[in-house]
C-alpha positions as a Markdown table, in Angstrom:
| # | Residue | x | y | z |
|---|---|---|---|---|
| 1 | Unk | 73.0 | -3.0 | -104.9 |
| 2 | Unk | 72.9 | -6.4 | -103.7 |
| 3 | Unk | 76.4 | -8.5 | -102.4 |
| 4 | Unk | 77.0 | -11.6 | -103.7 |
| 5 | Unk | 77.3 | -14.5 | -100.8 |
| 6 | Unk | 77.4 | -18.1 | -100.3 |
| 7 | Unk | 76.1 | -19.8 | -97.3 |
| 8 | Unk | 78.4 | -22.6 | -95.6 |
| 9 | Unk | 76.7 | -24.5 | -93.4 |
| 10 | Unk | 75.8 | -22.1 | -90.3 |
| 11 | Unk | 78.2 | -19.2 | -91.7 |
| 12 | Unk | 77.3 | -16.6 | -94.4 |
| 13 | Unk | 79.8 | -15.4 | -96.9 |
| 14 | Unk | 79.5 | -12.1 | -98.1 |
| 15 | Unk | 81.4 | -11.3 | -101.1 |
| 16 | Unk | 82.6 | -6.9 | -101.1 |
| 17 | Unk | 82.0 | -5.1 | -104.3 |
| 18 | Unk | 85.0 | -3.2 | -105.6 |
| 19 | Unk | 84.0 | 0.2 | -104.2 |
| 20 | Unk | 83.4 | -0.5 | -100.3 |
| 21 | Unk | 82.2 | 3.1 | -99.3 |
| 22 | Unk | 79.5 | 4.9 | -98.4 |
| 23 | Unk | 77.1 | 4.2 | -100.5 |
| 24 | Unk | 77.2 | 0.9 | -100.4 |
| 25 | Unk | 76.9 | 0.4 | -96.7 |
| 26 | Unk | 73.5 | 0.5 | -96.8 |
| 27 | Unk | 73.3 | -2.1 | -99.1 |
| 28 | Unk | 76.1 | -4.7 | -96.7 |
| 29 | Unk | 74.2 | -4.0 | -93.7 |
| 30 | Unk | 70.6 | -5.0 | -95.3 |
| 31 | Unk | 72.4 | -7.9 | -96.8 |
| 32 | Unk | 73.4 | -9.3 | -93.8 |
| 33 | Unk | 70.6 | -8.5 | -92.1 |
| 34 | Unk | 68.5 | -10.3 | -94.4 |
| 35 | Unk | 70.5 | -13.4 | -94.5 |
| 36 | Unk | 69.8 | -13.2 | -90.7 |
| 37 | Unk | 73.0 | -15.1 | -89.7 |
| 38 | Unk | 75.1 | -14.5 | -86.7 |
| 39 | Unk | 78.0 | -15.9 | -88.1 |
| 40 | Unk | 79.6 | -13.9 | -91.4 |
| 41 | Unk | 82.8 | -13.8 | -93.5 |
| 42 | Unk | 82.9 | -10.6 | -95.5 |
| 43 | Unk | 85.6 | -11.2 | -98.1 |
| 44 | Unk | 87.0 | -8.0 | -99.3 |
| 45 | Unk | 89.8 | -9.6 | -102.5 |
| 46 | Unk | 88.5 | -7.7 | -105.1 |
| 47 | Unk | 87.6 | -4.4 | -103.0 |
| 48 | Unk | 90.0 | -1.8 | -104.2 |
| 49 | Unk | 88.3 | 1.7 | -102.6 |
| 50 | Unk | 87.7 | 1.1 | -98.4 |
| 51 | Unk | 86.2 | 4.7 | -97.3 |
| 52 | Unk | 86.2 | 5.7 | -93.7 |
| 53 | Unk | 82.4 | 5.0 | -93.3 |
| 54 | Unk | 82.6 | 1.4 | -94.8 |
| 55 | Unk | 85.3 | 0.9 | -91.5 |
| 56 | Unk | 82.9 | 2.3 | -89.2 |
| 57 | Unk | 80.3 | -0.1 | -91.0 |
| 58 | Unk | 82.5 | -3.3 | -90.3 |
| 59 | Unk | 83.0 | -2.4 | -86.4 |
| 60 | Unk | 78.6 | -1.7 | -86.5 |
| 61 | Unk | 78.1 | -4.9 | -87.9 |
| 62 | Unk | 80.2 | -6.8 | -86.0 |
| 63 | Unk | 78.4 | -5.4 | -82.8 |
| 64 | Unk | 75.0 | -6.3 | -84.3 |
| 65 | Unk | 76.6 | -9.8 | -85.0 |
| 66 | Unk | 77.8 | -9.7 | -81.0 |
| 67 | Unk | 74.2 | -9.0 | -80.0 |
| 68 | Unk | 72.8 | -11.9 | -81.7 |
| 69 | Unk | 75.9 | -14.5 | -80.1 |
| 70 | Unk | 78.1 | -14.4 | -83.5 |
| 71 | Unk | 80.3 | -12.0 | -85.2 |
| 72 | Unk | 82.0 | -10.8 | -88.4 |
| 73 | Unk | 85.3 | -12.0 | -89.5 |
| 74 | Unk | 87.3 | -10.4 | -92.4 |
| 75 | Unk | 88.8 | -12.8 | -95.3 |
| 76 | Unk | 91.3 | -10.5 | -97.4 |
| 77 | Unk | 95.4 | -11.7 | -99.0 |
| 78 | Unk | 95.2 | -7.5 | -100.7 |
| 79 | Unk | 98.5 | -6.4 | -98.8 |
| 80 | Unk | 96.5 | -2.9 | -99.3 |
| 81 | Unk | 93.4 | -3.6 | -97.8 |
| 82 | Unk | 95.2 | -5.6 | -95.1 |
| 83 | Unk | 97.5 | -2.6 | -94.2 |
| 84 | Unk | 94.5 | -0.6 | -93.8 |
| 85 | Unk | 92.7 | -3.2 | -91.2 |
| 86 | Unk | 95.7 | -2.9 | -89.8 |
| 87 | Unk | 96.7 | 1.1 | -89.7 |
| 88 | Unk | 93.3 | 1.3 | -88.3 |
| 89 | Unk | 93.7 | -1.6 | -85.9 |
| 90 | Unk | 90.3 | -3.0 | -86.8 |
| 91 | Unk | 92.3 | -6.1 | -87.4 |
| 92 | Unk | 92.5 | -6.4 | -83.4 |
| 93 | Unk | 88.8 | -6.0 | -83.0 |
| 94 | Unk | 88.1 | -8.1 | -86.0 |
| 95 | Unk | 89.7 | -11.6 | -87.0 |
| 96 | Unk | 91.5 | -11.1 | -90.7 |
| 97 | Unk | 92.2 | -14.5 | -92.4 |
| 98 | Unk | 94.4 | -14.9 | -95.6 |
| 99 | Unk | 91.9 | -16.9 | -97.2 |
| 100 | Unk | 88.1 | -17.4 | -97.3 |
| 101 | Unk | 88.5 | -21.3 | -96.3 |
| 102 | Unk | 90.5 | -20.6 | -93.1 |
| 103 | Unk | 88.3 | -17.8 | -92.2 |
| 104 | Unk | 85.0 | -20.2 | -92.4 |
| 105 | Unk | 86.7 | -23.0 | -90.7 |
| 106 | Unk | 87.8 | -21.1 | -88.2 |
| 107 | Unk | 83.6 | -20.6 | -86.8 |
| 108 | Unk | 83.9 | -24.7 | -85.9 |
């Protein structure tokens, strides 16, 4: 599975499938890798289904982002999936933005 991005400038956005789970962490870790950026958005609108090792995946990557001087902010307005940052409190390790545009500006 590949994730759709878009690359602003000195920031990668990585667009979530609707299924964030398991089995596709594999497949969000070598994306990002591959982009090699140290900034990323991962904007999770359209993801529906957020398993407990896709949340262990976004604190991971945001330490391997950390490493390299950057780190991984979350772009969601899904009262669901923003509940769960929250429930979780990866939402006070991990900025959450509303929108995509703030979250991208907010690298400058």
């Amino acid at each position: 599975m590949n994730f759709s991005h878009e690359i602003f400038g000195d920031v990668a956005v990585v667009h979530a499938p609707d299924e964030l789970t398991e089995a596709q962490v594999p497949a969000l870790m070598d994306t990002c890798d591959r982009l090699g950026f140290a900034q990323v958005v991962l904007e999770l609108d359209s993801t529906e289904v957020m398993d407990s090792a896709a949340l262990t995946a976004l604190l991971d990557l945001d330490d391997a982002l950390a490493a390299k001087g950057g780190a991984l902010k979350l772009a969601t307005s899904n009262p669901i999936n923003r509940q769960i940052l929250r429930l979780t409190r990866i939402d006070q390790r991990i900025l959450v933005f509303d929108s995509l545009v703030d979250a991208v500006k907010s690298f400058r």
